[in-house]
N, C-alpha and C positions, 0 to 999 in steps of 0.2 A: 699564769696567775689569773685566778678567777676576776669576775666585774666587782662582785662583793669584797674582796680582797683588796681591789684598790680602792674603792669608795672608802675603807676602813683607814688604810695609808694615806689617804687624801686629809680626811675627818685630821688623823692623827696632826699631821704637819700644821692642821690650822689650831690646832689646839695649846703648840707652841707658838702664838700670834707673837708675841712678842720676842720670837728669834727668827731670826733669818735660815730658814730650813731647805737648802734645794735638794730634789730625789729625782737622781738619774736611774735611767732605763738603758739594760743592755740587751741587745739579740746577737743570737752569736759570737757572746764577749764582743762587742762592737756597739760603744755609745750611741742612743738613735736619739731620746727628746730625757727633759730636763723639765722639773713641776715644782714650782712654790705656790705656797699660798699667800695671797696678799690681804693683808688684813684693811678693811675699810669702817670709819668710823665717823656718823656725823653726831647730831647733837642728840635724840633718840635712839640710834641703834647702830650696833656693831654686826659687818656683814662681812662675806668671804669671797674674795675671787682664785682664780685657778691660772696662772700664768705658765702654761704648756710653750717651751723651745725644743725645735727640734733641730740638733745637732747640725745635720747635714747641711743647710743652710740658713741659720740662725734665723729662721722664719719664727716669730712669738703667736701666740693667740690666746685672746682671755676669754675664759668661760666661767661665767656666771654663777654656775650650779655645781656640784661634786660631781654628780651622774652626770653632766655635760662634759666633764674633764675626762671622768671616769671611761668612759665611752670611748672617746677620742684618743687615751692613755690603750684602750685594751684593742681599738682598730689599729692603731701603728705597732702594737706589738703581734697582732695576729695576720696582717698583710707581708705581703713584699715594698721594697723601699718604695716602687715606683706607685703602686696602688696605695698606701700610705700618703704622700706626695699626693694625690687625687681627691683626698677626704680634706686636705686644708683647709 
């Protein structure tokens, strides 16, 4: 799956802000991480974050931007587990 690809999937999920959307990732039919988007809203402006779980050990991390997620979505799908594991 291309980066453009998932920045597109990413876009997409937050577009249902108001549903709870998660989109898992499998390699080798074997679930690896796990992406919602968190919808944040103060008195001015509506913004997005990226809440990346990665299976193997329910490790979370929030990334800020799409192409921040996006990146980090397309390093754990194109490493091995342990080099994956390395980029957290």
């Amino acid at each position: 799956m291309s980066k453009d690809h998932l920045v597109k999937l990413l876009e997409e999920l937050c577009f249902f802000g108001d549903v709870e959307i998660t989109h898992t990732f499998s390699k080798n039919q074997k679930p690896i991480l796990s992406v919602c988007c968190i919808k944040k809203e103060n008195l001015f402006e509506v913004s997005y974050l990226f809440q990346v779980t990665y299976i193997q050990d329910q490790t979370s991390v929030i990334y800020k931007t799409v192409d921040d997620a996006a990146t980090a979505i397309d390093d754990s799908l194109n490493n091995s587990p342990e080099e994956a594991a390395n980029l957290i």
